[in-house]
Backbone as CSV, one residue per row, in Angstrom:
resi,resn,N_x,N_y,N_z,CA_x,CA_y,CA_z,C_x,C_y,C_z
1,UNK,0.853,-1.189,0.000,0.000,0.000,0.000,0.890,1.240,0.000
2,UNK,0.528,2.346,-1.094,1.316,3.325,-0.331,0.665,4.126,0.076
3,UNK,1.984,5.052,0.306,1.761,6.152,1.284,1.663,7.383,0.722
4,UNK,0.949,8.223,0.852,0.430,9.580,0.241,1.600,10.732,0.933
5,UNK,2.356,10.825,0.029,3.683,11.681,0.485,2.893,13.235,0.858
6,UNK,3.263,13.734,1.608,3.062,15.262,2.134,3.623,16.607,1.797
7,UNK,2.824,17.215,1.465,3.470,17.808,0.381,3.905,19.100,1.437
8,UNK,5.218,19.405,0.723,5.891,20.163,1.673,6.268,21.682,0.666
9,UNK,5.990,22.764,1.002,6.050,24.343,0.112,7.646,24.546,-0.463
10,UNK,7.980,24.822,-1.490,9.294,24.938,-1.785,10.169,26.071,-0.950
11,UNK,9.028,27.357,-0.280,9.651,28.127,0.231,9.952,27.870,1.937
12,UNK,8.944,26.766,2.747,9.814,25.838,3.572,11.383,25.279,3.642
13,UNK,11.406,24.805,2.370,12.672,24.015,2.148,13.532,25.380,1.997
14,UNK,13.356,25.823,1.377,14.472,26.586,0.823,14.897,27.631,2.084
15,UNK,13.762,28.307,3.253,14.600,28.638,4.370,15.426,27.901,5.325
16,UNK,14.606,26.500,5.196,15.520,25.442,6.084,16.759,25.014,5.671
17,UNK,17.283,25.307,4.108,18.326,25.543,3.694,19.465,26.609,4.074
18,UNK,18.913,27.491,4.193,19.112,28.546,4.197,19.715,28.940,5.740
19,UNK,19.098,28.342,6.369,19.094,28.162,8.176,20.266,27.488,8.086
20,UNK,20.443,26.316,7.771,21.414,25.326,7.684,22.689,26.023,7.561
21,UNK,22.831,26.102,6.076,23.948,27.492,5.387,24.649,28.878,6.419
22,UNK,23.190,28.777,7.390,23.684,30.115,8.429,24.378,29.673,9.639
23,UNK,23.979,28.566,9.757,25.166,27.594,10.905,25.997,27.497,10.582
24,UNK,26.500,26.866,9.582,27.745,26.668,8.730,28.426,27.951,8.779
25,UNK,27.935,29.103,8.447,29.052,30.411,8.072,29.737,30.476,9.210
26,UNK,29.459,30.810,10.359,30.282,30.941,11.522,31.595,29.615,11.711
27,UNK,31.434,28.445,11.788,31.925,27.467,11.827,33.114,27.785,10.805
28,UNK,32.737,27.815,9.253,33.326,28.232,8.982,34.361,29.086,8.630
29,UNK,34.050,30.432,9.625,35.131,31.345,9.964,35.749,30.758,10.517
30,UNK,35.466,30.239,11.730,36.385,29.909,12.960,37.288,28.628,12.107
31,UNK,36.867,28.043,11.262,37.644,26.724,10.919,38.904,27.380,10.090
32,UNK,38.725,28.672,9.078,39.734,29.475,8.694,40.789,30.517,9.986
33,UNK,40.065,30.885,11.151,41.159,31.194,11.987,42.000,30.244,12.478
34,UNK,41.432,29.166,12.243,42.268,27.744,12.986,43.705,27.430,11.731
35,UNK,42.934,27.427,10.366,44.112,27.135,9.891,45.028,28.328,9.122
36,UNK,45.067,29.533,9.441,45.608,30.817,9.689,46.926,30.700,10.884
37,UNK,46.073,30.218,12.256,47.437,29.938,13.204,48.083,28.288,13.190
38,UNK,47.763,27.461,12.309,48.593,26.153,11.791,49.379,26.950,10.466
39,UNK,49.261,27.458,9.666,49.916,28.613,8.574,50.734,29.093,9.695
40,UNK,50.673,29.836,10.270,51.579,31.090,10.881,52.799,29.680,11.214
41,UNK,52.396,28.797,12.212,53.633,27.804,12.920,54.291,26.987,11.735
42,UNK,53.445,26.895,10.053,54.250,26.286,9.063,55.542,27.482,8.798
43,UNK,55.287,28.684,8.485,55.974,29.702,7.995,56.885,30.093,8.927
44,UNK,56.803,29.820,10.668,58.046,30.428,11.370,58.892,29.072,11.261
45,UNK,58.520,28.081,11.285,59.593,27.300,11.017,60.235,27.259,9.833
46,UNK,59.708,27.703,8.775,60.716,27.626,7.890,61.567,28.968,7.886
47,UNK,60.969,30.058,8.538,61.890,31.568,8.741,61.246,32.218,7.678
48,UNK,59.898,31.968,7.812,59.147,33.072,6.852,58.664,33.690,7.697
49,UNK,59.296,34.838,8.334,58.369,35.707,9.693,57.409,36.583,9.156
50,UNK,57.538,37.193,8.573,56.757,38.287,7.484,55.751,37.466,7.249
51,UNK,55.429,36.635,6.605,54.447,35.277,5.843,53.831,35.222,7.684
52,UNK,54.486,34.734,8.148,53.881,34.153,9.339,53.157,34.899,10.362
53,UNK,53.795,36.091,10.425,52.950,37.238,10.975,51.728,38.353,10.309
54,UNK,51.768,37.762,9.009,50.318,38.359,8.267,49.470,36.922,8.586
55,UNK,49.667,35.981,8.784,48.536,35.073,9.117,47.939,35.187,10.600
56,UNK,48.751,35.698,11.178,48.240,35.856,12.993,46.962,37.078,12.477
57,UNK,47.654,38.282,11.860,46.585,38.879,11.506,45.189,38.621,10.642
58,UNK,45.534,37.741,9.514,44.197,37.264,9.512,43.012,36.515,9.927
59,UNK,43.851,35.920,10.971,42.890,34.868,11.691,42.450,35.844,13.186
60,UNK,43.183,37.227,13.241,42.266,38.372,14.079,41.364,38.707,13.552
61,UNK,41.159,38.743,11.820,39.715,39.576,11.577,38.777,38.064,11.287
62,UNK,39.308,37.023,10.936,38.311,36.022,10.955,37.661,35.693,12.295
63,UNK,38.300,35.975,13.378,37.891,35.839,15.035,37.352,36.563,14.795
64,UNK,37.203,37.836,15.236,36.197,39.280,15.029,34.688,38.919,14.020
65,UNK,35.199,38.026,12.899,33.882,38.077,12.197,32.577,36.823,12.493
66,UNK,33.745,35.812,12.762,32.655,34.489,13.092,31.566,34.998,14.649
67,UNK,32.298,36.024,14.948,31.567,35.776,16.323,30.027,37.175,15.958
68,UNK,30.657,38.228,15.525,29.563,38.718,14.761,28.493,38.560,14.100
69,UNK,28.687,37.415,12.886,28.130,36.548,11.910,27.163,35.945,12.768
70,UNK,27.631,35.133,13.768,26.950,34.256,14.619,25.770,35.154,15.783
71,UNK,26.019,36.193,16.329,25.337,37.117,16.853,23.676,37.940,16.036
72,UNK,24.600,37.837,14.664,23.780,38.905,13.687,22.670,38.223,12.767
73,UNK,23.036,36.808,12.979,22.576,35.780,11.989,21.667,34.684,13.140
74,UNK,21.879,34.833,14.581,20.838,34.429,15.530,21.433,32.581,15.515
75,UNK,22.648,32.283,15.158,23.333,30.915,14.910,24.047,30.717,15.987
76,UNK,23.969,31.488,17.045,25.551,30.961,18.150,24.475,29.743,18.723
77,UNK,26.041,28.747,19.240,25.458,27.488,19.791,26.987,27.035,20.588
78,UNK,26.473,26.480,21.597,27.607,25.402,22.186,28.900,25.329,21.647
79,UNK,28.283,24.229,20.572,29.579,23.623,20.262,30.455,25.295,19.466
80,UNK,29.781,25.956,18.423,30.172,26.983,17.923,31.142,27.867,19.084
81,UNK,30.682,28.206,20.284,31.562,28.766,21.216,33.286,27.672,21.715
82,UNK,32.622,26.509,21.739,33.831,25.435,22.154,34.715,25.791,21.171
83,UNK,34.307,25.351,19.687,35.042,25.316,18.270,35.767,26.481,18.582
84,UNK,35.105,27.712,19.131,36.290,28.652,18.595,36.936,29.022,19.485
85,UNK,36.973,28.512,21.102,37.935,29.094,21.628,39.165,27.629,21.724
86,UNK,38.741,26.669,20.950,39.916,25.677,20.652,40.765,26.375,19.810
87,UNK,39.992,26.548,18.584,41.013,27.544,17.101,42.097,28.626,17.891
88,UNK,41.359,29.478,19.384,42.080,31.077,19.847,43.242,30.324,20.216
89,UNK,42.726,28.771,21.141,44.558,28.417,21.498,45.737,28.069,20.667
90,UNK,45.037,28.090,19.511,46.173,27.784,18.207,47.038,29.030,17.781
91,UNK,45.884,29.875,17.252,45.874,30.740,16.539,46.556,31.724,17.622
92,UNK,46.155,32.228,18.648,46.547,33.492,19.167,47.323,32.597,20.360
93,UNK,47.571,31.771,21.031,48.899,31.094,21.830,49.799,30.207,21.233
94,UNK,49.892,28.973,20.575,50.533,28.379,19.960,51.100,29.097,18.978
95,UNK,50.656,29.758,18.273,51.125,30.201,16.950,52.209,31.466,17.323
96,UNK,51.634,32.528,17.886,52.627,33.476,18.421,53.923,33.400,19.304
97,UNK,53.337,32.378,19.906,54.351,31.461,20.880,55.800,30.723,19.585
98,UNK,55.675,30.111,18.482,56.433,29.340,18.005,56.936,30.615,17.031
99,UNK,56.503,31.176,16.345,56.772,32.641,16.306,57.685,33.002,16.480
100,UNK,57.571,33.767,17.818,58.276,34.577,18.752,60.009,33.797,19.076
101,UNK,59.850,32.500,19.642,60.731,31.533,19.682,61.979,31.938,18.129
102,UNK,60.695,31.403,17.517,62.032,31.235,16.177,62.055,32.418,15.483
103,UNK,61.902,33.804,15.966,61.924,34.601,15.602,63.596,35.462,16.420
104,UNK,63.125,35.078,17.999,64.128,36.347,18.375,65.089,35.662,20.139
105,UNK,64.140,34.696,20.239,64.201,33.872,21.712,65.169,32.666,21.451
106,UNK,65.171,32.231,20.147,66.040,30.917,20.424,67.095,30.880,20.741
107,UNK,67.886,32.123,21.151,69.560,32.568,21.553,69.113,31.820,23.144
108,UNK,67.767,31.932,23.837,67.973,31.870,25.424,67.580,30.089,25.279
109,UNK,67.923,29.549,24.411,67.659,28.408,24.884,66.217,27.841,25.401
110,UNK,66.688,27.023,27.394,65.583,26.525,27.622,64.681,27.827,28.281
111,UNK,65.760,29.102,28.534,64.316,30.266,28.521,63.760,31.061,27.901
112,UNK,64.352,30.760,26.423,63.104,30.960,25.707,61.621,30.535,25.535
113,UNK,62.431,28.949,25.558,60.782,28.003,25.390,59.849,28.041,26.748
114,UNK,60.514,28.392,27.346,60.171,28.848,29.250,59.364,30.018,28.621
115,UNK,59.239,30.806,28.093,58.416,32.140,28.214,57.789,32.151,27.375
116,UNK,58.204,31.485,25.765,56.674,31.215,25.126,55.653,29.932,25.692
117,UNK,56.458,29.167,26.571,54.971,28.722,27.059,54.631,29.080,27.913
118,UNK,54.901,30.131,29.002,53.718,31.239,30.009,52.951,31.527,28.982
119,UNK,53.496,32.067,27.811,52.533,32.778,27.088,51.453,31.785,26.234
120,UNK,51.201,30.739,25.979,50.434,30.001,25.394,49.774,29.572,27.138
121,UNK,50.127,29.114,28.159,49.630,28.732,29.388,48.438,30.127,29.602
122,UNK,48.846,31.303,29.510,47.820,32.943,29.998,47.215,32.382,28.710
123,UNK,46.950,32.315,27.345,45.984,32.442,26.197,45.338,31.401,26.372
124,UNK,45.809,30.106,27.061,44.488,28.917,27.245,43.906,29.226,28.615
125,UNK,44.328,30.182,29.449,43.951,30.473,30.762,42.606,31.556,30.631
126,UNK,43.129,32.370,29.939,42.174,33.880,29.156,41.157,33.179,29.178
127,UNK,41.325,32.038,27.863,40.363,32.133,26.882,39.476,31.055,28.005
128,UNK,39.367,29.970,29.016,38.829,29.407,30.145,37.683,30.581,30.466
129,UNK,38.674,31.470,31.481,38.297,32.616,32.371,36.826,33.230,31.201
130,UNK,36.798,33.426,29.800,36.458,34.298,29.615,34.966,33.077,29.288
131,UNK,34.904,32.344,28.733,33.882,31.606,28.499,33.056,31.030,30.212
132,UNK,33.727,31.224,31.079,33.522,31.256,32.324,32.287,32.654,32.981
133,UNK,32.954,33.699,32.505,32.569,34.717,32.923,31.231,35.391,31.585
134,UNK,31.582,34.889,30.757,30.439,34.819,29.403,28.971,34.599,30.227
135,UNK,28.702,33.302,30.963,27.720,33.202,31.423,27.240,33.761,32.509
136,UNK,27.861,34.543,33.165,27.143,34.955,34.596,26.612,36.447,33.807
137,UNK,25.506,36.671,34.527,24.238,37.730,34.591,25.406,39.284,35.395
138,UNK,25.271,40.137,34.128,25.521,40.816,35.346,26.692,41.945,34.912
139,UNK,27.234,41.345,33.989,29.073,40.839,33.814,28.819,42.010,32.866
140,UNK,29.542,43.383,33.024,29.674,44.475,32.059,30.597,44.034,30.697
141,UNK,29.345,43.912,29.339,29.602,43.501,28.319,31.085,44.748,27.579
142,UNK,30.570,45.870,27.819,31.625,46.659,27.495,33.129,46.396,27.768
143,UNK,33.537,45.651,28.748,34.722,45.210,29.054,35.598,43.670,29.124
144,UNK,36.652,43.702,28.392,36.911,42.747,28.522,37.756,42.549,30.242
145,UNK,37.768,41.847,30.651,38.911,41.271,32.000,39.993,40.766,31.889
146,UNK,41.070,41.364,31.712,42.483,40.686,31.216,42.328,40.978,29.741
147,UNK,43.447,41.240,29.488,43.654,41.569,27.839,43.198,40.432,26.866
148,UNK,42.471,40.613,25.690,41.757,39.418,24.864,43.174,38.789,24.677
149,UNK,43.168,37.702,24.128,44.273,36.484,23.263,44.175,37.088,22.004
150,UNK,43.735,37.832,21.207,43.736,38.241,19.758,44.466,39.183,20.349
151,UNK,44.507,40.307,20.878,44.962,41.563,20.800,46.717,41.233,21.421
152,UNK,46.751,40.130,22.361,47.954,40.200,22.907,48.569,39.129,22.235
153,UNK,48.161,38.579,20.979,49.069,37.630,19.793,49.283,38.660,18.987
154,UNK,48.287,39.970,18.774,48.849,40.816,17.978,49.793,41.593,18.186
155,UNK,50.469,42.136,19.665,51.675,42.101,19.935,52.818,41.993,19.305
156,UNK,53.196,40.733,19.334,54.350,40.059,18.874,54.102,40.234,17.703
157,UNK,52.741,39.885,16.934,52.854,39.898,14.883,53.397,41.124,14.763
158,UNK,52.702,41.819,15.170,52.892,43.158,14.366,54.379,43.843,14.741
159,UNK,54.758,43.546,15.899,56.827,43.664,15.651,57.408,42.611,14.913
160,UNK,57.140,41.695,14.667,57.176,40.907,13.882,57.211,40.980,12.407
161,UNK,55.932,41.452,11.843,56.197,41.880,11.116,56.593,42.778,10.283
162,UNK,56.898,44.152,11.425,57.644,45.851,11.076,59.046,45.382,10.685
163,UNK,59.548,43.977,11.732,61.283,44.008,11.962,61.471,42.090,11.350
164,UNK,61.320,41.711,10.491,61.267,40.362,10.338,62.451,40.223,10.316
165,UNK,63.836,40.892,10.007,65.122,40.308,10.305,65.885,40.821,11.226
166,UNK,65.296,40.339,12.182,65.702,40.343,13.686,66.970,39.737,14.040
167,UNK,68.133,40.054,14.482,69.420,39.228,14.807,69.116,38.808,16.104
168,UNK,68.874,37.673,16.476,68.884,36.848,17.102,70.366,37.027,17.862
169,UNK,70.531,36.932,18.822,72.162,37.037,19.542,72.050,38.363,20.842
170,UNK,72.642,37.878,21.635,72.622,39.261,22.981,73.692,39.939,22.726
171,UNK,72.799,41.356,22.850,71.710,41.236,23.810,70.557,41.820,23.392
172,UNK,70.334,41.559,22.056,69.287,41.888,21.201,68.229,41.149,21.986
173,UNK,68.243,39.827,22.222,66.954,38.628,23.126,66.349,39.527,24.190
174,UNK,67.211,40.345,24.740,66.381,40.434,25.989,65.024,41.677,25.138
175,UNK,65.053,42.159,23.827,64.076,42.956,23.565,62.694,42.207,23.342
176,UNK,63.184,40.881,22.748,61.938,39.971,22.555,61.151,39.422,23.718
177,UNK,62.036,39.566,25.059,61.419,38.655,26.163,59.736,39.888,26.724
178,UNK,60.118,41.027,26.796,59.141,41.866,27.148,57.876,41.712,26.453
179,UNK,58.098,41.625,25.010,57.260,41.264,24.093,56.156,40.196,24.137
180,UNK,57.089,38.907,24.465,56.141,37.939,24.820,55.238,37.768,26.053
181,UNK,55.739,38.152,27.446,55.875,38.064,28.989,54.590,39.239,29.227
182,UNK,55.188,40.170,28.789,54.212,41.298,28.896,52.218,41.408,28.674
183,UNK,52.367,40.884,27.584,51.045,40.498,26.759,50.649,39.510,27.720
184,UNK,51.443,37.902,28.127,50.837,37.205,28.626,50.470,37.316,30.089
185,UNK,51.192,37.940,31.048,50.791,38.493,32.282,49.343,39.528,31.801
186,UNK,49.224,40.225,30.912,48.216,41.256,30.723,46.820,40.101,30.533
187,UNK,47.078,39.327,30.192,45.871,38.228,29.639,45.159,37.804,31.146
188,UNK,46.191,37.479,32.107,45.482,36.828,32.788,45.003,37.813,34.339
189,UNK,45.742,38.917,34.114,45.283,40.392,35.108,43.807,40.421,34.946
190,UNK,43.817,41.843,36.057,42.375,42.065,36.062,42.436,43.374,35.162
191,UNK,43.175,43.750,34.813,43.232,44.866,34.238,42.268,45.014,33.183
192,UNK,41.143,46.004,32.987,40.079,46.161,31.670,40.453,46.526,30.947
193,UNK,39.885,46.107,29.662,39.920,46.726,28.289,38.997,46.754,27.428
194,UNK,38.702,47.741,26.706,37.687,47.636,26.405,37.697,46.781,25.210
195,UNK,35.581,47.032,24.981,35.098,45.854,24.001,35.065,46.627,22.932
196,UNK,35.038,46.044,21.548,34.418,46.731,20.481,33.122,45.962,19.860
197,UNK,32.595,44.744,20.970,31.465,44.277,20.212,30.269,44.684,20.794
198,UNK,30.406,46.147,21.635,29.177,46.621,21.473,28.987,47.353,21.414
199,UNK,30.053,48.379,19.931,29.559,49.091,19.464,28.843,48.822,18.587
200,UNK,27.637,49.664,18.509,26.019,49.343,17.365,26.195,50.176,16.220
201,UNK,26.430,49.677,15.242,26.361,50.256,13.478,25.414,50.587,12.949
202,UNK,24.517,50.280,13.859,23.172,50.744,13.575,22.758,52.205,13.528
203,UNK,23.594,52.661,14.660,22.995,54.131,15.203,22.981,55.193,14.178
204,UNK,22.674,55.992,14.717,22.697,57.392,13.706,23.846,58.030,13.871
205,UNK,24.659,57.394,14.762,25.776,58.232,14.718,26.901,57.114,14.391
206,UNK,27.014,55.904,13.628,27.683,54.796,13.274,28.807,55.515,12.323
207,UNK,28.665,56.845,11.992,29.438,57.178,10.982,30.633,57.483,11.334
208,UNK,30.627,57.914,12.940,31.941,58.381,13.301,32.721,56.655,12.901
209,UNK,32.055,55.953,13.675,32.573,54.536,13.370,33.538,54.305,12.408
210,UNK,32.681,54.213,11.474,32.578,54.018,9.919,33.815,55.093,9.356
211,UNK,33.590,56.326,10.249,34.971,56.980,9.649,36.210,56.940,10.090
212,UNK,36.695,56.529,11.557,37.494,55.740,12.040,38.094,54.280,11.714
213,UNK,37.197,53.822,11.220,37.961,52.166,10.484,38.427,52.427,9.144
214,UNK,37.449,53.723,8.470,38.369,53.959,6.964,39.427,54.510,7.134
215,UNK,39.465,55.277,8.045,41.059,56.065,8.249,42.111,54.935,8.830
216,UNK,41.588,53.929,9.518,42.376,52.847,10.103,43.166,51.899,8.750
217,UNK,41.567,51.498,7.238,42.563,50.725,6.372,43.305,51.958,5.763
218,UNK,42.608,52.869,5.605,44.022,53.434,4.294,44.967,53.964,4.967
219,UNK,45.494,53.984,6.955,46.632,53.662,7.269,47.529,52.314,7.321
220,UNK,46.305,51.255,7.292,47.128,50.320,7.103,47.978,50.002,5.508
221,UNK,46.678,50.665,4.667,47.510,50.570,3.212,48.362,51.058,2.881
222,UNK,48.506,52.233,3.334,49.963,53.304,2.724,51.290,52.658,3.926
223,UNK,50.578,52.802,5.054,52.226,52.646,5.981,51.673,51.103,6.687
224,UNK,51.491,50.156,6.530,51.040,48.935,7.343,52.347,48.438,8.340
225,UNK,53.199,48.429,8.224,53.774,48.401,9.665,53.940,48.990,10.526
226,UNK,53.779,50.460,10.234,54.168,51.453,11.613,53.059,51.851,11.948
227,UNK,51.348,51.323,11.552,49.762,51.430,11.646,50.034,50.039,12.696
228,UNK,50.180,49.125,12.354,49.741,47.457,13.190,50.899,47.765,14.294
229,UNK,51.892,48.431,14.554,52.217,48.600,15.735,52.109,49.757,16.481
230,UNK,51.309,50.547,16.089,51.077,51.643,16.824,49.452,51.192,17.460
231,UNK,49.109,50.381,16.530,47.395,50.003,17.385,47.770,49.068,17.930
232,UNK,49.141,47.979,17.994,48.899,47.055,18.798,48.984,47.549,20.067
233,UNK,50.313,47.841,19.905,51.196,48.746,21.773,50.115,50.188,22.337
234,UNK,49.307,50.656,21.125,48.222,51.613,22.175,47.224,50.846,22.494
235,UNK,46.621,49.944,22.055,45.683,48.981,22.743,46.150,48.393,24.251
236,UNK,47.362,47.930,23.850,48.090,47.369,25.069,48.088,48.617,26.182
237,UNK,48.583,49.710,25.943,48.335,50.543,26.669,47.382,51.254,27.138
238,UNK,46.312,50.928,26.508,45.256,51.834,27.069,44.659,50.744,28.310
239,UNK,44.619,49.739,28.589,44.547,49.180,29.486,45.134,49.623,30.857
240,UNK,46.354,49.905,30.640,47.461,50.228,31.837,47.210,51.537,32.130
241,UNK,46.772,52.418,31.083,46.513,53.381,31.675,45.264,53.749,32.316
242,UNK,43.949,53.456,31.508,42.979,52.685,32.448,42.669,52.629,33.665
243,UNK,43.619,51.636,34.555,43.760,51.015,35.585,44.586,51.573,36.369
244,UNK,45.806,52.535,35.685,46.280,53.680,36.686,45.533,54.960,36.869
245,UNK,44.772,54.780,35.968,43.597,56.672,36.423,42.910,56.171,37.354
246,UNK,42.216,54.846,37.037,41.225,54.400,38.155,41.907,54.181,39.679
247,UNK,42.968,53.297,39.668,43.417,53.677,40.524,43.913,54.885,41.676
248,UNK,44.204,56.507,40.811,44.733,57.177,40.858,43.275,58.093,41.373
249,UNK,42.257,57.721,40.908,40.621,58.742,41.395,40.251,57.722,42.665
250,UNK,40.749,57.055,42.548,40.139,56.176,44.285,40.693,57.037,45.365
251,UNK,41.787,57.631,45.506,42.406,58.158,46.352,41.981,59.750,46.650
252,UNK,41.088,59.649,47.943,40.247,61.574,47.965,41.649,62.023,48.673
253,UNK,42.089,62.950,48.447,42.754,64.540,48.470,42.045,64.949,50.484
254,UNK,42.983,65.053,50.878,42.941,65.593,52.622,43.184,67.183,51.985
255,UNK,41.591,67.369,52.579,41.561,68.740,52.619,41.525,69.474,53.996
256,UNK,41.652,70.523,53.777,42.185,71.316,55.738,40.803,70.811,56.396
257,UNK,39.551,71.198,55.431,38.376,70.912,56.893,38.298,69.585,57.079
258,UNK,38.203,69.031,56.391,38.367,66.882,57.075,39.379,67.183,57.753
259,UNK,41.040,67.545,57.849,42.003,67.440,58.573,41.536,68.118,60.341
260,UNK,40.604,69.171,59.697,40.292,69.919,61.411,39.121,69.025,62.049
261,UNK,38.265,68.676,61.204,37.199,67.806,62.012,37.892,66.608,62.274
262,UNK,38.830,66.216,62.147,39.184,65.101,62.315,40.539,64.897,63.675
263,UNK,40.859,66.423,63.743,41.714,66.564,65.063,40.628,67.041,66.208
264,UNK,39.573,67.819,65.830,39.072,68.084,67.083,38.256,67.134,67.333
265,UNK,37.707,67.129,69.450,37.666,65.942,70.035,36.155,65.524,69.739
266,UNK,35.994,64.513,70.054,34.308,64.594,69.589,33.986,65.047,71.023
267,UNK,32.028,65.440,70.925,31.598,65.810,71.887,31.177,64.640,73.358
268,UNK,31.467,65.060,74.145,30.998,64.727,75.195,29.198,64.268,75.029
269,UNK,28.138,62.862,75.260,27.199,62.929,75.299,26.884,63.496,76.466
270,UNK,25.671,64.201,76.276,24.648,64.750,77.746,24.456,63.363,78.221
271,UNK,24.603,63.343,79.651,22.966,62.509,80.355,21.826,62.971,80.263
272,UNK,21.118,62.004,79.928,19.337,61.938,79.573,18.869,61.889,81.588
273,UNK,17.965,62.912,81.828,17.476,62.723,83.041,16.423,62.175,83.107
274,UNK,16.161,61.542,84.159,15.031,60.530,84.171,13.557,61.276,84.242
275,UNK,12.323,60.610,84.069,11.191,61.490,84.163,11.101,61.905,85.508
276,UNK,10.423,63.253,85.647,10.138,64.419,86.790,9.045,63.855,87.436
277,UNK,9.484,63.894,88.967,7.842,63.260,89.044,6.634,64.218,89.538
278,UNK,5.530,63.905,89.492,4.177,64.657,89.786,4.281,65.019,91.136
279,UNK,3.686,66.084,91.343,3.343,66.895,92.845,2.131,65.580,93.371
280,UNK,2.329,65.394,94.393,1.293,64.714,95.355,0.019,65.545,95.487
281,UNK,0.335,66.753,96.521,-0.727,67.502,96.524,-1.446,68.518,96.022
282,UNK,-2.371,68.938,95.529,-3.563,69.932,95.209,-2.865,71.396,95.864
283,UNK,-2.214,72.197,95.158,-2.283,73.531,95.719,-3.273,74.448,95.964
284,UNK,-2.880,75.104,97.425,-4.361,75.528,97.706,-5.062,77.122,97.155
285,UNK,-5.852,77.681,97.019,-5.845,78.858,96.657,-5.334,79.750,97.973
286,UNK,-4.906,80.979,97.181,-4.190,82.042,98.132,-5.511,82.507,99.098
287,UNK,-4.554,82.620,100.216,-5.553,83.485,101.411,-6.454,84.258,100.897
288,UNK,-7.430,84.629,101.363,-8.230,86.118,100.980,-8.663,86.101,99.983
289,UNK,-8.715,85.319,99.168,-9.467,84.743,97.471,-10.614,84.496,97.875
290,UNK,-11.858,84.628,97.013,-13.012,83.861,97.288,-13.338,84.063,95.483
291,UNK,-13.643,82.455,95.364,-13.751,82.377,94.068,-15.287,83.110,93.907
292,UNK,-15.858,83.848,92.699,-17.175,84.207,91.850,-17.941,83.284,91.281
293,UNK,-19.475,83.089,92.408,-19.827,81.932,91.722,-20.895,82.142,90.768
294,UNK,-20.414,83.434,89.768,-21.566,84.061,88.727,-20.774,83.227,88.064
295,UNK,-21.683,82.783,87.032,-21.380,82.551,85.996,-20.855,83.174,84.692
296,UNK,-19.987,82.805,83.564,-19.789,83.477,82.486,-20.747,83.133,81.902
297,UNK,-21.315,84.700,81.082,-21.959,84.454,79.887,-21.836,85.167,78.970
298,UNK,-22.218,85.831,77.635,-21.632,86.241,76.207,-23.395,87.142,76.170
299,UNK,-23.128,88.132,76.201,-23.994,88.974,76.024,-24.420,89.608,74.520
């Protein structure tokens, strides 16, 4: 016997396609930042630093976009969050880490490899902390907590790639150690920084936006190395400074009148006296009185 198939609208199918396709895009970013920082660790080993430090950067704007995509397109999911903070430990710790090493550190031996792995240890630590703190209610979206893993792999690329023939030999090393150490202590501080995923493009005023990122590529186009390290190290810095203003407004200023209320003595309390008590007897009228026993009346 058969069965009377059900007929299903072509424009059904074709959004459930379509839905499908919109899961996939994100995934698919993140699967290109992943192999961006496996690229970057092919190219420092062979001593392509230049090569290797434009891939750290592209797998920063593919991070930046999958997570957007996924926001804007109503697709974030689980596994989509797991997937991509596996890719950040590649891409922005492993990768900068092997980098850095065979870039400017391999003169220190076993402390080189000693300090690019603090620094891959803070970018799998970050990136924990931050999917941690993702879920609690509460949590000011404007800020990140500890410097992101994209911004502090961009660090190292972007000297990296201003200075790709770096002489290796001391006491040139000790310039690279700050480089790496620095970023990764910043990752796992409390120090804030801010977000840029909530600024809204939407607004009516998106243009300043919009005119700030164009002035950002056509600095990166005309001068791109002395642009990617001037936004890396002021990013880095605006954190530190940040956290020293804030620090620096916690502290109120002793002014003379707090200093005088605060030397003179306090007051002495009064004693409270107890209740007064009532007369016993009826006072009598004065001698020689005789009360009027007319009455008042209102004429």
């Amino acid at each position: 016997m058969l069965k009377a198939r059900r007929f299903v609208p072509k424009a059904r199918v074709d959004r459930a396609r379509m839905r499908r396709g919109a899961y996939l895009l994100p995934s698919l970013l993140t699967l290109g930042n992943l192999f961006c920082g496996y690229a970057c660790v092919i190219f420092a080993l062979r001593h392509a630093f230049e090569q290797a430090a434009m891939f750290i950067g592209f797998a920063i704007v593919l991070d930046m976009l999958d997570g957007r995509v996924a926001r804007m397109t109503g697709t974030s999911s689980a596994f989509g969050v797991e997937f991509d903070s596996m890719a950040d430990v590649v891409s922005f710790g492993m990768a900068p880490a092997v980098l850095c090493f065979a870039w400017g550190l391999k003169g220190f031996d076993q402390a080189g490899w000693a300090a690019t792995f603090v620094f891959v240890s803070a970018a799998a630590i970050r990136l924990a902390r931050f999917n941690i703190q993702a879920n609690i209610p509460g949590v000011d979206k404007r800020y990140f907590v500890g410097m992101p893993s994209p911004a502090a792999a961009g660090v190292p690329a972007a000297t990296v790639f201003a200075y790709p023939n770096f002489v290796a030999g001391w006491p040139y090393n000790l310039l690279a150690l700050p480089m790496v150490l620095v970023p990764a202590f910043l990752m796992v501080s409390t120090v804030r920084y801010r977000s840029f995923k909530s600024i809204d493009m939407g607004t009516r005023r998106s243009y300043r936006g919009l005119l700030l990122m164009a002035l950002v590529i056509a600095a990166i186009a005309t001068h791109p190395q002395i642009t990617l390290v001037v936004v890396a190290y002021g990013y880095l810095a605006s954190g530190l400074i940040g956290w020293t203003w804030g620090r620096l407004g916690r502290r109120a200023p002793d002014t003379p009148a707090s200093a005088d209320l605060a030397a003179s003595p306090a007051p002495s309390p009064t004693p409270i006296s107890g209740p007064t008590a009532l007369p016993t007897s009826v006072p009598t009228p004065l001698s020689g009185a005789t009360p009027d026993p007319t009455p008042f009346t209102l004429e």
